[in-house]
C-alpha positions as CSV (number, residue, x, y, z in Angstrom):
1,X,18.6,-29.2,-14.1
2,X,21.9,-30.1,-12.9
3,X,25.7,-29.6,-13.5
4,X,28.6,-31.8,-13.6
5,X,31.2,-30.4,-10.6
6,X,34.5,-28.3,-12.6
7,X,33.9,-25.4,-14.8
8,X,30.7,-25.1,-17.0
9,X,31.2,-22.9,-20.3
10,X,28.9,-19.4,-21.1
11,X,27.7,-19.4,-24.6
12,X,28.6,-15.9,-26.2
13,X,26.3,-13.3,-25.9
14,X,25.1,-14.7,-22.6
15,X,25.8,-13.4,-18.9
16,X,25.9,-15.7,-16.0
17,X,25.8,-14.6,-12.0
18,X,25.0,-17.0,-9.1
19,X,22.2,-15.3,-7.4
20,X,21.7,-16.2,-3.5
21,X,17.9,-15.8,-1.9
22,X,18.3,-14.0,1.8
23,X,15.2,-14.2,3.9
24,X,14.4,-12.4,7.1
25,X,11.2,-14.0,9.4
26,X,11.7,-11.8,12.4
27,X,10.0,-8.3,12.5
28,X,12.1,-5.4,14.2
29,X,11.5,-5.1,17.8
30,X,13.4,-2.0,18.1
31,X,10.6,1.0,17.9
32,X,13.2,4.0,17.0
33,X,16.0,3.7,13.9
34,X,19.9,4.2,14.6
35,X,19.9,6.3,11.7
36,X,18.9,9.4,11.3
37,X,20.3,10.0,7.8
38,X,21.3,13.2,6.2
39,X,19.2,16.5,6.1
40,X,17.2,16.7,3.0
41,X,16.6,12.8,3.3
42,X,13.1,11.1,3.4
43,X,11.8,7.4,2.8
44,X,8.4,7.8,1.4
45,X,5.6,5.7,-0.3
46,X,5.3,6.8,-3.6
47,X,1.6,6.3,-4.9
48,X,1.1,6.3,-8.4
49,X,4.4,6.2,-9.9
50,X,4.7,7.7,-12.9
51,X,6.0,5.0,-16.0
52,X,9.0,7.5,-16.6
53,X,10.2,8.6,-13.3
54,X,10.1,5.1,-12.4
55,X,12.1,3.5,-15.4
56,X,14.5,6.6,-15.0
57,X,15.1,5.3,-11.7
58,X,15.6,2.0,-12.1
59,X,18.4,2.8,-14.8
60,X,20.0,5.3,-12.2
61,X,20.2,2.8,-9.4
62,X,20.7,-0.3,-11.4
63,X,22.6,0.2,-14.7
64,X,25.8,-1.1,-13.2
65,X,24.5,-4.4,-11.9
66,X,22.4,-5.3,-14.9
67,X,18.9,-4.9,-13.4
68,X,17.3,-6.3,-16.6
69,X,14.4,-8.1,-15.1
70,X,11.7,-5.4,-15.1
71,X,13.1,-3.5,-18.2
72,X,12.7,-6.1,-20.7
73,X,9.4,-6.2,-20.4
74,X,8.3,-3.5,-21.9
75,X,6.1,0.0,-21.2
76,X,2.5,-1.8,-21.2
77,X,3.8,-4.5,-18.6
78,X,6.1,-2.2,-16.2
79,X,3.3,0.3,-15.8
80,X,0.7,-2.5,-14.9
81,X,3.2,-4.3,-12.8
82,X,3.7,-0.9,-11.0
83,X,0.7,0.1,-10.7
84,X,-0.4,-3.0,-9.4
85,X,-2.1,-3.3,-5.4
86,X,0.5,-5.7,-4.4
87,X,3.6,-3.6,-5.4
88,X,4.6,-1.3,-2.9
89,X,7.3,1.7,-3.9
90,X,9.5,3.6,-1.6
91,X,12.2,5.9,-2.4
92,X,14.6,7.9,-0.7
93,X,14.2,11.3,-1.4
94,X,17.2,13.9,-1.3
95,X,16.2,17.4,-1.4
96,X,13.1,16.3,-3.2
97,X,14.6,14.3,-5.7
98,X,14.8,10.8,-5.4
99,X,18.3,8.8,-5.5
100,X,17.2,5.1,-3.9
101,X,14.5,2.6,-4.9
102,X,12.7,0.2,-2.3
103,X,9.6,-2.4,-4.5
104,X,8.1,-4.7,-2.6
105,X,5.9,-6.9,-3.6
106,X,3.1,-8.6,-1.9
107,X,1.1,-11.0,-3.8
108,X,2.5,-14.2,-2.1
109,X,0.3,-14.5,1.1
110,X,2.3,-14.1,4.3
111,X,5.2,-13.5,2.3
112,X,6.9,-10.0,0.6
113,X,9.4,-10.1,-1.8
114,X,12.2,-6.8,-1.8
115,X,12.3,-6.6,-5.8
116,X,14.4,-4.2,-5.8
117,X,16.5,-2.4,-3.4
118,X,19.7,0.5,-4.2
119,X,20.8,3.7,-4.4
120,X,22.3,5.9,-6.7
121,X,26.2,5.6,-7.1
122,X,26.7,9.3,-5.9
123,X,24.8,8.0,-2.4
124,X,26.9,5.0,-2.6
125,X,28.9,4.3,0.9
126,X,27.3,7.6,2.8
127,X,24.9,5.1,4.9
128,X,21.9,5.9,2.8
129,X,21.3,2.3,2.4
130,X,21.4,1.5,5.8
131,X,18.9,4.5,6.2
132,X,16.6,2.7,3.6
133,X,17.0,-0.9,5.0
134,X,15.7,0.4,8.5
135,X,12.7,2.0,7.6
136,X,11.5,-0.6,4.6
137,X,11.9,-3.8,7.3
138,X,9.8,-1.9,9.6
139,X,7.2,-1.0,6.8
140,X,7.4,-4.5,5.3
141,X,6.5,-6.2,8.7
142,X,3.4,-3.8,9.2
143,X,1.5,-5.9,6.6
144,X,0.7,-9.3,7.9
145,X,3.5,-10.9,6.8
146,X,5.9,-13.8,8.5
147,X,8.5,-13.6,5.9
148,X,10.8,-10.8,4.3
149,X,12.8,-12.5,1.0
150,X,15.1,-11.1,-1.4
151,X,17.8,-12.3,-3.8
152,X,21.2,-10.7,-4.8
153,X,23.7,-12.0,-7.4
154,X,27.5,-11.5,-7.8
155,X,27.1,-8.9,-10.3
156,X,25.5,-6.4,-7.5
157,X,27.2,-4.3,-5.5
158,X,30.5,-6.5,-3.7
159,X,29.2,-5.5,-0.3
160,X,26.0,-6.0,-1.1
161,X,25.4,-9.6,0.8
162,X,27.6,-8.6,4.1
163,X,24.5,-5.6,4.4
164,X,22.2,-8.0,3.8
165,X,23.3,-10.3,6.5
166,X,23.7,-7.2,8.7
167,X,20.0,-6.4,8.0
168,X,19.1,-9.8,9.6
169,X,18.7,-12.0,6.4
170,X,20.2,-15.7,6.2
171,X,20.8,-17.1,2.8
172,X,18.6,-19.9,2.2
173,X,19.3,-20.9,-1.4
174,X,21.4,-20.1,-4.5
175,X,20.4,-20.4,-8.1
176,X,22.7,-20.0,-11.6
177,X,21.4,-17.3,-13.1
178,X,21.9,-17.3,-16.9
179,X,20.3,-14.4,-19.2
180,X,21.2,-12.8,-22.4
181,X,23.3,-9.7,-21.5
182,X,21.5,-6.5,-21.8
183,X,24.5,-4.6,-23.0
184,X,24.4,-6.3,-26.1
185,X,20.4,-6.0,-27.1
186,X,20.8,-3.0,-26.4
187,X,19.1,-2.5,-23.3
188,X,22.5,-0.5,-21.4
189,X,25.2,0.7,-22.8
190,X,28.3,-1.8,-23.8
191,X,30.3,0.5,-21.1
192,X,27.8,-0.4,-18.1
193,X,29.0,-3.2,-15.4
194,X,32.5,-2.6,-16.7
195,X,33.2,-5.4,-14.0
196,X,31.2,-7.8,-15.9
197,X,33.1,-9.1,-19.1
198,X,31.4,-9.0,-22.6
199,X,31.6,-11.7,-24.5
200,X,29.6,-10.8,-27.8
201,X,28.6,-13.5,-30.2
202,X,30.5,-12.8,-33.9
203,X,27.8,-10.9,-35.4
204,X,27.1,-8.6,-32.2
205,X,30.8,-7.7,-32.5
């Protein structure tokens, strides 16, 4: 598909976000991390994860930037998508309970994809991320891969594509990314992204 140059309406009911694919193709090379983190922090595989604690999750970290993918697809297909070989969990753990998500996925050979990637908003800007970022590189690259890829979109967190670059990620590509908005099926609350306008169609008003 492609689009005439100048502005390009949004039907109602829709949400629209230009989504850029980062990739990283070099491994680490450093053998320690710069960060330490906080006390009470740990990255750790989680094996198993439970269909609830996981969805719970994924609504903590990503409510605010719309991180409908996964969720619409229901219980049956999340919990077989979790629980399959080539999806790999992390989370960052504070005092036991855990505030940051890291999914990678595998199934593409040579390749992982970072699914999904964030903290909660309380951890938000104390260098928890960076904490995160460090650790999953290093444990993505200790599978055989050649090739670390992720996308973000302009309705994640503003600073979210300076990290990225920081990590050691070049954008390669950029997409229009067009979905119906998840606030109005019903999927977050109307309140969530309040950054993101909501543009309900007459009968969804």
């Amino acid at each position: 598909m492609s689009l005439p140059d100048g502005f390009t309406d949004i039907p109602p009911g829709k949400i629209a976000a230009i989504a850029t694919i980062l990739e990283r193709c070099e491994p680490p090379t450093a053998r320690t991390f710069t960060s330490d983190g906080r006390p009470g922090w740990r990255f750790e595989r989680t094996e198993n994860p439970d269909l609830d604690w996981y969805t719970r999750l994924l609504r903590r970290v990503g409510t605010n930037h719309l991180w409908y993918q996964r969720l619409i697809l229901g219980p049956e297909a999340i919990a077989a998508k979790i629980a399959a070989p080539a999806t790999v969990i992390h989370a960052l753990l504070v005092d036991g309970e855990a505030e940051g998500i890291a999914e990678l996925d595998l199934s593409e050979p040579g390749a992982a994809e970072l699914v999904y990637f964030g903290v909660t908003p309380d951890l938000a800007g104390q260098g928890a991320a960076h904490f995160m970022m460090e650790r999953l590189i290093a444990s993505a690259f200790a599978h055989p891969i050649k090739r670390l890829w992720l996308h973000t979109n302009t309705i994640d967190h503003p600073r979210a594509m300076a990290f990225y670059r920081r990590a050691g990620f070049t954008p390669v590509r950029q997409m229009l990314e067009l979905a119906d908005d998840p606030r109005l099926t019903g999927l977050f609350p109307r309140d969530a992204a309040p950054q993101v306008p909501l543009f309900p169609r007459p009968e969804e008003l």
